[in-house]
N, C-alpha and C positions, 0 to 999 in steps of 0.2 A: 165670202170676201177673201182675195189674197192675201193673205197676212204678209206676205214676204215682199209686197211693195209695199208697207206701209213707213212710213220715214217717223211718225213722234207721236204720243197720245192723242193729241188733237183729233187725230184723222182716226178714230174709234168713236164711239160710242158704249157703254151703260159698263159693264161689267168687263169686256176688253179694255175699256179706257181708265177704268180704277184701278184694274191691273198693269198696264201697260205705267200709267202716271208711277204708282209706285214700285217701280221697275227702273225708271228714270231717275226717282228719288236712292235710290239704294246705294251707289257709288260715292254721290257726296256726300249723304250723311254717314256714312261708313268711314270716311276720311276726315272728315270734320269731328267726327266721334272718337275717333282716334290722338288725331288733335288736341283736342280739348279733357278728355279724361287723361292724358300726359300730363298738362297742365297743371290740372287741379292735383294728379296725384304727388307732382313735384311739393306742392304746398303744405296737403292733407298728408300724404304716406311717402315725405321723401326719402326714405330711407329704401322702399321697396320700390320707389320709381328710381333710383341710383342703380339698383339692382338691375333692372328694365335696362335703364341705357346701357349699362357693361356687357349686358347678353345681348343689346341690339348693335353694339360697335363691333363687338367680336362676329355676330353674325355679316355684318356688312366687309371686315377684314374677309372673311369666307369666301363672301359672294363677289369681291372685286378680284380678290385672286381667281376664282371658278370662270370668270370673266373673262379674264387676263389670258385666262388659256384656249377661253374660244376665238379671242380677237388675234391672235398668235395664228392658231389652227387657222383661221378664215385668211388671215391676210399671206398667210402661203399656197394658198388655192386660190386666192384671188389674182398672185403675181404669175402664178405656175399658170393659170385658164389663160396670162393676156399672151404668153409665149406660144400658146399651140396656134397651127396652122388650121384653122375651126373648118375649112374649104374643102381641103383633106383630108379631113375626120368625117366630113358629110359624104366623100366620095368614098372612104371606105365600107357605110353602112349596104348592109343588105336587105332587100326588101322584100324577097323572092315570099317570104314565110310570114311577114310581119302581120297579117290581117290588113292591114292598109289599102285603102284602095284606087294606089298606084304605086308607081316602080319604084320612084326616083326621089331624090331630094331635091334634086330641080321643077319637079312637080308641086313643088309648094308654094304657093302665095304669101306675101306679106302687106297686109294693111295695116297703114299703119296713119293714128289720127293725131292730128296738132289741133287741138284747144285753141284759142286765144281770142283775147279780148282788146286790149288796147297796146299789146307790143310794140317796138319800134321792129323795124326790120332788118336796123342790127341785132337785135335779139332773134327775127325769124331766121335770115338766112342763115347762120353758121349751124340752126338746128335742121335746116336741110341739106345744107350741102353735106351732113356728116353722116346721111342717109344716102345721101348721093355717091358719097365716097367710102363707102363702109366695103363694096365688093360682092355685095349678092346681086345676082343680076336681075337687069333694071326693069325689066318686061315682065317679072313676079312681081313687081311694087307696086301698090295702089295707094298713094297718098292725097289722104286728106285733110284740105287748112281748111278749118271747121269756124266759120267767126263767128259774132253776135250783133243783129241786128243792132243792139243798143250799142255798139261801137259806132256806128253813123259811118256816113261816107268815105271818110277816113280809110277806119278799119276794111272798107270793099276795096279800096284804091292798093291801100297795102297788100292784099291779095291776089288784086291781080297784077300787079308789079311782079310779084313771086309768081304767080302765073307765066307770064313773059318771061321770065328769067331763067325756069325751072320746070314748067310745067309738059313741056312737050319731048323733058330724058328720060321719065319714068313709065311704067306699062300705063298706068291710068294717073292721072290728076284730077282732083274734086274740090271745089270752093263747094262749101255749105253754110248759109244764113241760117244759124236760128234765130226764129221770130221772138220779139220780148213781149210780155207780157201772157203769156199762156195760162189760164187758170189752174192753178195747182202746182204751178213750177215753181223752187227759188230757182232767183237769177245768181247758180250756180254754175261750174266747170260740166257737171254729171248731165245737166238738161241737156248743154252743149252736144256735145259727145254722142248722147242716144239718140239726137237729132239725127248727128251726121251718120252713124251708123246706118241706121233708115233711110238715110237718102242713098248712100253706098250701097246699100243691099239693092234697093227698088232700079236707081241708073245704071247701075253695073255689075254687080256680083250674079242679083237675077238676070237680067238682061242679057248676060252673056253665057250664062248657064256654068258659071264657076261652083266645080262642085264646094260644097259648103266644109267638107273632110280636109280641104286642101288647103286650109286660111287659117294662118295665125293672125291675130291683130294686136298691134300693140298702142297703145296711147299713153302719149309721151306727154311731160307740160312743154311747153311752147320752146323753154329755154331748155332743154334736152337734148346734148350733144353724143349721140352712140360713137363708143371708141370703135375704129374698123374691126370687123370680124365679127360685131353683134347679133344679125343675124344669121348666121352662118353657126355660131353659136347655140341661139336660140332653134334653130331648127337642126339640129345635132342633139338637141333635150329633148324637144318634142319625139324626133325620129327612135331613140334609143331608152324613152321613157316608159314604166309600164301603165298601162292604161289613160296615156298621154291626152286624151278628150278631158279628164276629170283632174285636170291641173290650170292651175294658174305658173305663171315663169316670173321670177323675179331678179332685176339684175341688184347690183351694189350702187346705192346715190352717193356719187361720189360730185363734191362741188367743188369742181377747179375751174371752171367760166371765169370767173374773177376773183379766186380766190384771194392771190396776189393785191390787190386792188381794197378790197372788203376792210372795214376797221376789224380789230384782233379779236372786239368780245362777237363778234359776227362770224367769226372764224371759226373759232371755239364751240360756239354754240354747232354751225354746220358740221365741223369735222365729228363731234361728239355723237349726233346723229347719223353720219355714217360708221361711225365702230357701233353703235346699237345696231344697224341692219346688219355690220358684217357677224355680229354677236349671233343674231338672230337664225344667218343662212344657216348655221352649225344646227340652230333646236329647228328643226321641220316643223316636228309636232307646236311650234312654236309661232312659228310665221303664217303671217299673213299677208297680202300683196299692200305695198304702199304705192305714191304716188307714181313714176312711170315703170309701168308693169306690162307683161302680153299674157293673152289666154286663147283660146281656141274659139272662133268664130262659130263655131256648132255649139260649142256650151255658152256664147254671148245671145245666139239667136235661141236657143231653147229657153232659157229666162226670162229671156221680152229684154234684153238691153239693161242698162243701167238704171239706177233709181231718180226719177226729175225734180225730188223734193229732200236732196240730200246733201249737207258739206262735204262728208268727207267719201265722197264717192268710191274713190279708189279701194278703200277696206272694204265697204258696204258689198260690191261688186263680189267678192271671196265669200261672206259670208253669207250673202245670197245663193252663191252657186253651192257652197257647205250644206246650207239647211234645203235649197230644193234635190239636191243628190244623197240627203238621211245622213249626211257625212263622210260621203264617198266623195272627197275634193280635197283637195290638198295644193301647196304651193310648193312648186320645185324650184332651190335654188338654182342661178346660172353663175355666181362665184366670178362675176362679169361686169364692170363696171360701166354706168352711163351718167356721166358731167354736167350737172346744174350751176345755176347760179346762189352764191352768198348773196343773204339778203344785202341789198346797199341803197342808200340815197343820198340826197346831194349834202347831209350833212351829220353827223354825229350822232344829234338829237333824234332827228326822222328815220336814222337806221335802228336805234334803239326801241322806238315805237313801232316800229313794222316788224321788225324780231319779235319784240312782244308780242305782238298780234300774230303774227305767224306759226310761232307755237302755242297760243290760246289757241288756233285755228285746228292744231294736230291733234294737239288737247281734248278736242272736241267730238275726237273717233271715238270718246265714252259712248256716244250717242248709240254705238251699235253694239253696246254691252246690252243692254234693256231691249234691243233690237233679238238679239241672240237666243237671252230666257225667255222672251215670251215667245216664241216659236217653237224653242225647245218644248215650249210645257203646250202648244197647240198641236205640236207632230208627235207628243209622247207614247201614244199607244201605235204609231208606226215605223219609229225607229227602230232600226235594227242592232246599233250599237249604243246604247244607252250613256255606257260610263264615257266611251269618246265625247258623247255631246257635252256629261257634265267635266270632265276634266278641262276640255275647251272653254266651259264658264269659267271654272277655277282661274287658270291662267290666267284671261280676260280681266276678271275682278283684281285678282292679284297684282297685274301689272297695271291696271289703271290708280289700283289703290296707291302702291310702291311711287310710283309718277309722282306723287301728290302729298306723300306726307317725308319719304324716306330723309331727302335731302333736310327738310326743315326739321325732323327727329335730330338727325345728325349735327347740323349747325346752327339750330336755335333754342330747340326744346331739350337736348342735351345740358344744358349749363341750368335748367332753372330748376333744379333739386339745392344748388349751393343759392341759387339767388333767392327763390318760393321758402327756404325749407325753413328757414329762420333757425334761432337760436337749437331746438330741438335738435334740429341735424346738421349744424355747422360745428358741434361742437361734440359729434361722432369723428369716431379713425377715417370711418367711411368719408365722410366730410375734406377731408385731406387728399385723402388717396384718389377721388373720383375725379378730379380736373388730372390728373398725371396719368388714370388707368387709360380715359378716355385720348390723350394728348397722345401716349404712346401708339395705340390703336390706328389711331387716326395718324398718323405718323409713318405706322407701318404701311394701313390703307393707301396712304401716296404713291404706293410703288404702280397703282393702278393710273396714276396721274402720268407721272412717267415713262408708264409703258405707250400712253397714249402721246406724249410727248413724242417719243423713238419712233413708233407707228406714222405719226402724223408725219414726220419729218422726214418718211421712207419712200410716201406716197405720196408729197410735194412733186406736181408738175414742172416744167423745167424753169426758172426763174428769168423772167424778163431781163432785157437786158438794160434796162432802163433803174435796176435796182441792184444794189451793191451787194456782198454775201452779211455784211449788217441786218441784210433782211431775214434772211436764213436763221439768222439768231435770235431774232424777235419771234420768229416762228414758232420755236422752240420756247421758250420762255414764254410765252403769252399762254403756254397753259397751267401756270400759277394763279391764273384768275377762276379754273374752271370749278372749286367750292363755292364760290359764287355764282357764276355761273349755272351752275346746274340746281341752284336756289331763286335767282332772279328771272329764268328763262328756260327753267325744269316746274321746278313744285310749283311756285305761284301762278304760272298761267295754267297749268295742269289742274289744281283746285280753283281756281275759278271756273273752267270750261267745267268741271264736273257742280260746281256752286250753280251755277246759269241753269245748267239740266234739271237740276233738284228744285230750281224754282221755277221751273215751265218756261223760261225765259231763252227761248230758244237762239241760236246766232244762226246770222246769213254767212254768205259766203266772202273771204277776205280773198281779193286777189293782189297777192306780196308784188309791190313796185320791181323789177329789173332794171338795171344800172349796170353798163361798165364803162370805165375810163376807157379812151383811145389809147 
C-alpha cells in the first residue's frame, strides 16, 4: 500500500489503522491534558501551579520579543524584495554551468492553477488580470480556471466569460470540470486541483512536449492577487536556488483585497496570520507551504499530484513531497507578498461565523501531524536523516500544541490558582503577588501587540478615498482586541479541529464566502 496517499485512519486496516487512529488521537489529548491538569492543579497544588504560570508568562514575554525580532527582520526583506527589479535580476543569471537544461530564464514556464467553486467574477477577474499584469511574458503562462462540476451551469458560464475576456492573451488557457461525486474524493479544493493538473499535463504539457524541468506551477485560491513582479520573482529562486526540484516557494499572504472594507476583529485575525507567515519565512527549518504557494511540476508529477481525500491540501502537498524525498524538501522563502481576501459577509454575525470556521478549517492541518509519524515510523529503516524527521515531529506537535492551549493558559487558566485555590492559597504572599507578577508580564508582553499594531499600519495599502484618515486610526487601535482575539479565533477553533480528530469525527472541507464592497 502507499502510505503517503493515505488522508485518515479509516483508509487502513488492522494494525496500521490502530496505529494511525492513535496517532490522530495524540494532539488532542495532549492539549486537553494540558488543559485540564492546569485546572485541577490550580485547585489541588495552587501554590505550585502559581509557580507554573510565572514561568509560563515569563516564557511567553521571551518568546513575543524572540518574535518581534523575526517579524522586524521579515518585514525588511519583505519591503526591500517589493523594490527590486526581479526582470533584471532574472537577466542577470547565468546558466552556461547551472546543470539545467536550458539557457535562459525565459525558458521557463509558468502554470499556474485557480480553484474555484462558486466565485463571482468580481472575485475571478481581478485574480487574473494581476497574472495578466504581473510582466512575465505571456507565452510562458498556462493558466488554468479549474471549476466543479457541483457548481452547475453557473459556475461553466462564469468560465467561459473569463474565457472570452481573457483567454486568448496567455500562451495556453484551460477550463477544467471536475466531476462530483468520485468514489473516494472529499468534495474538497485538493480533488480540484489534481483534476486539473491531469488534464494540463495530458491537453498540453504532454501534447506539446513541454519539457517537465521547465514548469513552475503555482495554485493560487481563486481570490489571489500577485503583486507585479511575482513571477519574475519566483523564477529568480528557482533559477539561483540550490537543488531547486526539491523545494517548494512560498510567498507572504498578505490580505489587502478588502481589507479596508472587512469588520476589525476580521482584520485582526487576517493581519495576525500574515505576521505568523512572515515569522515563519525567517525559521526555514520551520515552514511549510500554506495556502497559495508554487513548486516544480517535476516533483508535483513524481508524486502522483495532490492528495483527493484531504482539507488541508496545501500543507499535505509539502509533506508529501518531505517524506517521498526521505526529507530532502524544503520550503524556500520568496519574502514576496500575494493579496487575499478578509473573511466578510453581508453582516456582523455571518462574518464572525465564517472566521470561526475558517480558522477551525486551518486548525485542522493537525490532520498531517498523525500523517507525518506514521510514515516516519513506516520509512524508519530508510531514512537517511533520522533526527531531521524527528525534530520536524517536535515542531509539528509543539506548534499545534502551542495553537491550542497557549492563549487560554494565558488569559483564562492563569487566574484560577487565586479563584481554585481557596483559602489555603489566598491567604499565601504568593496569593497577592500573583495577579501583579502576571499583570506586569503581560503588560510588558504587549509590546508585541504593538509592534504588530506599527507593522500592520506600515503595510496598510493605500486608503480608499471613500474613507477619511479616522480610518487610519481605528486601524491602529483595533489591535486592542487582539487577547481576544487570538483566544476566540486562535485556541478555541485550534482545540476543537484537534478535539474533532481525537474523536474520528472527521471535517469536510469549508469554502470561506468572499465579499467586497464596490
Amino acid at each position: 500500500m502507499d502510505y503517503l496517499k493515505i488522508g485518515k485512519a479509516t483508509d487502513l486496516d488492522g494494525g496500521d489503522k490502530k496505529l494511525y487512529r492513535f496517532l490522530e488521537i495524540l494532539p488532542g489529548s495532549l492539549s486537553w491534558a494540558t488543559l485540564i491538569i492546569l485546572t485541577l492543579a490550580s485547585y489541588l497544588w495552587p501554590v505550585w501551579a502559581a509557580y507554573f504560570i510565572i514561568a509560563f508568562d515569563v516564557y511567553w514575554l521571551l518568546l513575543v520579543a524572540f518574535l518581534g525580532i523575526h517579524l522586524i527582520v521579515s518585514y525588511r526583506k519583505l519591503t526591500q524584495n517589493k523594490k527590486v527589479n526581479w526582470e533584471k535580476e532574472c537577466e542577470k543569471i547565468d546558466l552556461s554551468d547551472s546543470g539545467f537544461s536550458f539557457d535562459s530564464w525565459r525558458d521557463v514556464y509558468h502554470l499556474i492553477i485557480f480553484p474555484t467553486y462558486n466565485e463571482s467574477l468580481e472575485i475571478i477577474r481581478p485574480s487574473i488580470e494581476s497574472v495578466l499584469n504581473d510582466g512575465y511574458p505571456l507565452d510562458k503562462i498556462i493558466l488554468v480556471l479549474a471549476i466543479e462540476e457541483r457548481g452547475g451551469p453557473e459556475a461553466l458560464e462564469r468560465a467561459k466569460t473569463i474565457e472570452r475576456e481573457y483567454g486568448n492573451k496567455f500562451g495556453h488557457f484551460l477550463i477544467t470540470t471536475h466531476p462530483d461525486g468520485i468514489v473516494g474524493e472529499l468534495k474538497a479544493k485538493g480533488a480540484n486541483q489534481a483534476w486539473a493538473a491531469r488534464e494540463v499535463k495530458e491537453k498540453i504539457i504532454d501534447k506539446e512536449g513541454i519539457d517537465y524541468d521547465r514548469i513552475l506551477v503555482s495554485v493560487f485560491d481563486i481570490d489571489t492577487i500577485v503583486d507585479k513582479g511575482y513571477f519574475f520573482r519566483l523564477t529568480q529562486k528557482f533559477l539561483t536556488s540550490k537543488n531547486p526540484y526539491r523545494a517548494s516557494y512560498q510567498p507572504v499572504p498578505v490580505y489587502f483585497n478588502n481589507l479596508w472594507e472587512a469588520p476589525f476583529f476580521a482584520r485582526v485575525a487576517a493581519s495576525s496570520n500574515t505576521f505568523w507567515q512572515m515569522m515563519q519565512q525567517i525559521r526555514e527549518e520551520k515552514l511549510a507551504t500554506y495556502s497559495s504557494h508554487s513548486m516544480t511540476w517535476k516533483a508535483l508529477v513524481e508524486i502522483g499530484f495532490w492528495s483527493t481525500s484531504m482539507v488541508s491540501e496545501d500543507s499535505r502537498i509539502f509533506w508529501h513531497c518531505f517524506l517521498y524525498y526521505n526529507g530532502d524538501y524544503r520550503v524556500e522563502p520568496l519574502y514576496f507578498p500575494v493579496s487575499m481576501d478578509v473573511t466578510m459577509d453581508e453582516s456582523f454575525k455571518k462574518t464572525m461565523i465564517n472566521l470561526y470556521k475558517q480558522q477551525r478549517r486551518w486548525g485542522w492541518g493537525v490532520e498531517n501531524l498523525p500523517y507525518l509519524m506514521f510514515n516516519t515510523i513506516k520509512r524508519w529503516k530508510i531514512l537517511p536523516k533520522k533526527g531531521k524527521m524527528i525534530n520536524r515531529i517536535s515542531v509539528q506537535l509543539y506548534g499545534f500544541h502551542s495553537w491550542a492551549t497557549n492563549a487560554l493558559i494565558i488569559g483564562i487558566i492563569g487566574w484560577f490558582p487565586v479563584l481554585l485555590g481557596g483559602g489555603r492559597f489566598n491567604s499565601t504572599v504568593l496569593s497577592g503577588n500573583l495577579p501583579y507578577i502576571s499583570r506586569t508580564l503581560m503588560t510588558l508582553a504587549m509590546g508585541g501587540m504593538v509592534l504588530s499594531a506599527v507593522v500592520s499600519t506600515l503595510l496598510l495599502p493605500e486608503r480608499p478615498k471613500r474613507y477619511g484618515f479616522i480610518k487610519n486610526i481605528i486601524m491602529f487601535f483595533q489591535w486592542l482586541i487582539l487577547p481576544l482575539s487570538i483566544i476566540i479565533f486562535g485556541s478555541i477553533p485550534g482545540l476543537e479541529a484537534q478535539t474533532r480528530l481525537m474523536l474520528g469525527k472527521y471535517m469536510g472541507f469549508f469554502v470561506t464566502p468572499k465579499a467586497r464592497k464596490s
